[in-house]
C-alpha positions in Angstrom: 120.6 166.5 78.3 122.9 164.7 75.9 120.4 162.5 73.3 121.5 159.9 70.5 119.1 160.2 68.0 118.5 158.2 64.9 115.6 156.8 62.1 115.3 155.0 59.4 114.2 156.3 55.9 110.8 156.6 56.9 111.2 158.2 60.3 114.1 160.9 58.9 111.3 163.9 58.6 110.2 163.5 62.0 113.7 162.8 62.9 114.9 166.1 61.6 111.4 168.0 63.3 112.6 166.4 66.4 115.9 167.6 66.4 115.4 171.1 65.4 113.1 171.4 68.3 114.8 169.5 71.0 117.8 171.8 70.2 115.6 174.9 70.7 114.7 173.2 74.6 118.3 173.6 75.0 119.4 169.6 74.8 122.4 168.1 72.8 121.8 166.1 70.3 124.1 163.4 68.8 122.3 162.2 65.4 123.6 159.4 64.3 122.0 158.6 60.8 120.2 158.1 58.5 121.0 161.9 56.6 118.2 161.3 54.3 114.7 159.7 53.4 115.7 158.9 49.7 117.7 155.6 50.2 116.0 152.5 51.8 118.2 151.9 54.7 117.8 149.1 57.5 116.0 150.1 61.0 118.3 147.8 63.0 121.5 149.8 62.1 120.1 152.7 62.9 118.7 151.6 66.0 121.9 149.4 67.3 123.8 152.7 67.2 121.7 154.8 69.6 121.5 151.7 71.9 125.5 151.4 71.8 125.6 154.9 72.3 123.4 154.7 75.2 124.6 151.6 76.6 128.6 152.9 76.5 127.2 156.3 78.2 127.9 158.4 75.2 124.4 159.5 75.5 121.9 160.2 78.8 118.6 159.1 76.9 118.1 157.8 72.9 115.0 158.5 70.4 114.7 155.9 67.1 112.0 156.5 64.9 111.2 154.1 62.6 107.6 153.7 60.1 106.0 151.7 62.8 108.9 151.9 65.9 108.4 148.4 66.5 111.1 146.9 64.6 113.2 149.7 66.3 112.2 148.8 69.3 112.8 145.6 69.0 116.2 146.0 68.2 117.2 148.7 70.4 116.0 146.0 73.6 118.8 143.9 72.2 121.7 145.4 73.9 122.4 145.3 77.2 121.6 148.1 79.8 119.2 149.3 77.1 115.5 149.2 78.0 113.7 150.4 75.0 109.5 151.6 74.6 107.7 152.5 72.5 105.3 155.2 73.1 102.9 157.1 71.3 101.2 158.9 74.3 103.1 161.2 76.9 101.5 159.0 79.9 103.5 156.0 78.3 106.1 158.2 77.7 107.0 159.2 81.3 105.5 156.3 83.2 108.0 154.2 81.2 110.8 156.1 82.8 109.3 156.8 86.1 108.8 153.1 86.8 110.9 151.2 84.2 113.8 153.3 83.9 113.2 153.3 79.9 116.2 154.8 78.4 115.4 154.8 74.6 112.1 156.2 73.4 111.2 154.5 69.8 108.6 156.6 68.1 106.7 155.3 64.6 106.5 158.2 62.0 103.5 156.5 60.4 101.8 156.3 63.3 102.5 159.7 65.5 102.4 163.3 63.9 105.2 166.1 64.5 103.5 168.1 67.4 102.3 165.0 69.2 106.1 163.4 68.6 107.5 166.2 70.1 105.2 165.9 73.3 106.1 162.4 74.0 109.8 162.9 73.4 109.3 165.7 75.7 107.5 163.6 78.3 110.0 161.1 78.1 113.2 163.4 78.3 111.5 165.3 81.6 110.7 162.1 83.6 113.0 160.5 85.9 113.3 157.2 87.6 111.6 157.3 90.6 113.7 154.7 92.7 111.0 153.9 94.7 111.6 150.6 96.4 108.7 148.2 93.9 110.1 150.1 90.9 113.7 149.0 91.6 113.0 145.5 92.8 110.8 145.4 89.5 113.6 146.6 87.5 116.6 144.5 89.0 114.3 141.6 88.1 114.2 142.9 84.5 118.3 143.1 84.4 118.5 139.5 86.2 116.9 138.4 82.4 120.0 140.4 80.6 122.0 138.1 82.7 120.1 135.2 81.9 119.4 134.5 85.2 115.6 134.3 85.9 114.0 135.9 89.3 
């Protein structure tokens, strides 16, 4: 599966961990900054350019990692067709894209270790929208707000 991936200064380790071993599971990985944990960059950068590259179909799925993954999150739910969240559990992780078509997984370095990180992000890349008639009249509702229309 083609993934955007990107972090912030605080989430570039895990960043890096993740991308070594989601490579190894055979995926294609697009990172897309920050190249190191030394400069104090901005989370919403960072984060806007895996949601653009998911939005504009350059990427299948997106991973941001952040200190917390909040702001990320955040951010990432700012663009449209993106539907970010944050999960630091593997239920979360694939329940989010089994029923909410979550599309961009943001992950808090200061929060989740490596081996656990690599679970969820697994979870989450393994799961698939279940199209199950609730789950899609839940989630047109959801796009109806990206519209500004309310359901």
């Amino acid at each position: 599966m083609k993934i955007a991936i990107a972090s912030d200064h605080a989430g570039f380790p895990l960043k890096a961990a993740l991308i070594h071993k989601l490579k190894m599971l055979g995926h294609e990985i697009s990172d897309l900054g920050t190249n190191s944990p030394n400069e104090s960059v901005d989370y919403p950068d960072f984060a806007a350019a895996v949601a653009r590259a998911v939005a504009g179909g350059q990427a299948r799925r997106g991973i941001v990692v952040c200190g917390s993954g909040v702001g990320a999150c955040v951010a990432a739910n700012k663009f449209k067709g993106v539907r970010a969240g944050l999960c630091h559990d593997t239920y979360s992780a694939h329940q989010g894209v089994e029923h909410d078509d979550v599309n961009v997984l943001c992950l808090g370095a200061r929060i989740i270790g490596e081996s656990l990180a690599l679970e969820v992000a697994s979870a989450f890349l393994g799961a698939e929208f279940s199209n199950e008639e609730r789950h899609v009249r839940r989630l047109n509702k959801v796009k109806k707000f990206e519209e500004g229309l309310s359901s």
